[in-house]
C-alpha positions, -999 to 999 in steps of 0.1 A, spaced: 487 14 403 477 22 369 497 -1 342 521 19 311 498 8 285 469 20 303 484 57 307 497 56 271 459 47 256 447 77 285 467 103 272 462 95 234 426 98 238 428 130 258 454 145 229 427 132 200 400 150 226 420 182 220 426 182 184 386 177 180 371 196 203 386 230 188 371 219 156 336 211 165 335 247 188 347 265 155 325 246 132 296 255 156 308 293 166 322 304 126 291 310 104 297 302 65 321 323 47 293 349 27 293 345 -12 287 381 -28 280 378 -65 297 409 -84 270 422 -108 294 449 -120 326 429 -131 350 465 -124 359 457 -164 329 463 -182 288 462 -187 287 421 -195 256 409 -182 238 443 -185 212 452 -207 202 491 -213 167 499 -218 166 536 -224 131 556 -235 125 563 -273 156 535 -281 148 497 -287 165 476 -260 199 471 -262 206 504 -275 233 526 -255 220 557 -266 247 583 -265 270 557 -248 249 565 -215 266 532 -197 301 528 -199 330 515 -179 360 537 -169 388 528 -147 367 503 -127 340 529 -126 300 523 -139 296 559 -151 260 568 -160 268 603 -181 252 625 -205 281 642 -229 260 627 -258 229 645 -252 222 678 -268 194 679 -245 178 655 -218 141 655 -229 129 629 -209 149 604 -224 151 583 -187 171 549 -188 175 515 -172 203 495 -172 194 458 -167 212 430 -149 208 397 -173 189 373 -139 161 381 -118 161 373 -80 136 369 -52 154 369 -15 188 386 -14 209 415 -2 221 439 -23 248 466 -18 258 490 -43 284 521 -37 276 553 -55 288 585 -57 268 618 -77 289 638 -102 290 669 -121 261 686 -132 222 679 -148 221 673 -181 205 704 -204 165 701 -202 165 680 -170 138 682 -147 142 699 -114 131 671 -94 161 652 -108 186 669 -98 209 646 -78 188 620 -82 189 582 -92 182 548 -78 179 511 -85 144 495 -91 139 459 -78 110 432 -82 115 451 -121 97 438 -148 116 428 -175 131 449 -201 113 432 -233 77 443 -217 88 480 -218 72 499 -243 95 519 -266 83 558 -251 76 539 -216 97 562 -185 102 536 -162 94 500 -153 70 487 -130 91 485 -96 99 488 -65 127 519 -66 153 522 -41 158 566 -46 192 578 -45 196 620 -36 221 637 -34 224 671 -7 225 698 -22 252 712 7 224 731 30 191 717 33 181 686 40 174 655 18 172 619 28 186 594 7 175 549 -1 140 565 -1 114 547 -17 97 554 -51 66 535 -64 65 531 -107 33 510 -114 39 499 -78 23 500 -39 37 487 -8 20 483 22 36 493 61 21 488 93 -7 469 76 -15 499 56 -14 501 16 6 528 10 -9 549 -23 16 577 -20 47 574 -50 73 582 -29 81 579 7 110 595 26 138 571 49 148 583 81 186 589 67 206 618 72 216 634 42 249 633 23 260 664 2 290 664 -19 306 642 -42 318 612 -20 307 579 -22 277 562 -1 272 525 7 234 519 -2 218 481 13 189 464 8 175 434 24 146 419 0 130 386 9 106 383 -15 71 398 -7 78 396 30 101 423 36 123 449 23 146 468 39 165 499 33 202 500 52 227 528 56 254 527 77 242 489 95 213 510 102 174 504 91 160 536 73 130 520 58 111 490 61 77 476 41 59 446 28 38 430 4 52 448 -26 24 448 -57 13 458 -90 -10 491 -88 -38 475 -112 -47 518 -111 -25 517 -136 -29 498 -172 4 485 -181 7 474 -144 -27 461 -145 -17 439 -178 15 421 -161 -2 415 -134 -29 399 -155 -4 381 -174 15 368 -142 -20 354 -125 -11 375 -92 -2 416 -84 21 404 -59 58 408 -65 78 384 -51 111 390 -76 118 405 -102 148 421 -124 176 448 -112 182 482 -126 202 512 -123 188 545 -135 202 573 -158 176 601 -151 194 632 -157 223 637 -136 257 620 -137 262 594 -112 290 564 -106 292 530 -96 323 515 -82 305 485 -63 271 462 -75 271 433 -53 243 409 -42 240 378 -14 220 347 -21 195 346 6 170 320 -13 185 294 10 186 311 43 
C-alpha cells in the first residue's frame, strides 16, 4: 500500500510534468516570430535618398518621390518631357542576405518623350552600388535589377524578370551575357497591386517569388568588367563579385506606387 505522502509527491511531479512538457513541445514546434524591417515608414521618404540622372544626389527633381496617403508614388506631373531623365531612389543601409517584399501597383500613363520599352515598366536594383559613385548623366547603377511590367491587357508579359546594369549572373553554371532575362510568371494587366519577393543570400542565390512560387533563380552575381564604370568599382572593391549592395526603386517613365517595402534579416539564418 502506497503511503499519502508518497501519492501527494506522485501527483505533483506528474502536474509539474504537464505544465512543462507543453512548453518544451511549443518551444521546439513554434519557429521565431519573423522581424520585417519597414523600409517605407507609410508617412514619408526618411531613410531614402533620390539619385535622379542630370540632378546631384539628393535632389527630388520635379518632386518625382513623394508620399501620399500611405502611398510611395513615383510620378511625373513635373516633367515637360521625360528625356531620359531615369531615377533611383535609395534606401540609407546596404544588405547582403535577406528577403525582400515590396507591393506595387502601375498607374496612369508614360510620361511625354518616354521610351517605348518603358512603358509599364519599373523595378528595384539590388547588390546596387552606392549613390555617391553615380556619375551626374549616369542612367542607372551597377545592379542586379529585379524588372517590374505591367500587361498591357492582351498579350503576354512576365513580370520580377531580371535586368543586368553593369552586371552578369551566372545559371546552371553558365555566365549569363544577355541584359535581360524573362521569369516564368504569368502576367498581370491592369492597375491592381502585385506582391513582388526576393530571396538574396549574398552571392549564393537569388531568387525571384510570386505568389510562394519560384520564377527565377541565379548565382554568383558580378561586375561586367566589359563595362568601364563597372570595371572601376570592381577595381576599387578588390573583387567583381557582389555579395551586397544598396536598394533602389526606379522612376523610368511611367507612374508606379508603393504601398509596402519590407525586408527580413537573413544574415543570421
Amino acid at each position: 500500500m502506497k503511503s499519502p505522502c508518497r501519492r501527494v509527491f506522485v501527483g505533483l511531479t506528474l502536474a509539474f510534468s504537464c505544465v512543462l512538457s507543453p512548453l518544451a513541445i511549443g518551444q521546439d514546434a513554434k519557429p521565431a516570430t519573423e522581424k520585417w524591417i519597414q523600409l517605407f515608414n507609410g508617412k514619408d521618404l526618411t531613410g531614402w535618398t533620390p539619385k535622379i540622372r542630370y540632378q546631384d544626389l539628393g535632389v527630388n527633381h520635379a518632386n518625382t518621390y513623394r508620399v501620399e496617403d500611405g502611398i510611395l508614388k513615383v510620378g511625373y506631373e513635373g516633367y515637360p518631357e521625360f528625356k531620359e531623365t531615369f531615377g533611383h531612389l535609395f534606401y540609407k543601409d546596404t544588405f547582403s542576405h535577406y528577403r525582400l517584399r515590396i507591393e506595387y501597383r502601375f498607374v496612369g500613363n508614360q510620361a511625354k518623350g518616354g521610351p517605348g520599352w518603358a512603358i509599364r515598366n519599373s523595378g528595384v536594383m539590388l547588390h546596387g552600388e552606392k549613390p555617391e559613385t553615380i556619375s551626374k548623366d549616369q542612367d542607372f547603377p551597377a545592379s542586379i535589377e529585379v524588372q517590374f511590367l505591367g500587361g498591357n491587357g492582351k498579350d503576354n508579359r512576365t513580370t520580377s524578370n531580371l535586368c543586368t546594369p553593369g552586371t552578369n549572373v551566372e545559371m546552371n553554371g553558365k555566365l549569363i551575357l544577355n541584359h535581360c532575362t524573362n521569369s516564368k510568371s504569368k502576367t498581370y494587366h491592369g492597375d491592381g497591386w502585385v506582391t513582388a519577393e526576393v530571396e538574396v543570400r549574398g552571392n549564393e542565390v537569388i531568387r525571384h517569388i510570386l505568389e510562394g512560387e519560384v520564377v527565377l533563380e541565379y548565382n554568383k552575381p558580378q561586375l561586367d568588367e566589359r563595362d568601364a564604370h563597372a570595371k572601376d568599382l570592381a577595381t576599387k572593391a578588390g573583387t567583381k563579385m557582389l555579395s551586397s549592395g544598396t536598394i533602389s526603386l526606379q522612376s523610368e517613365s511611367h507612374p508606379i506606387e508603393f504601398r509596402k517595402v519590407e525586408l527580413l534579416d537573413l544574415s543570421k539564418q
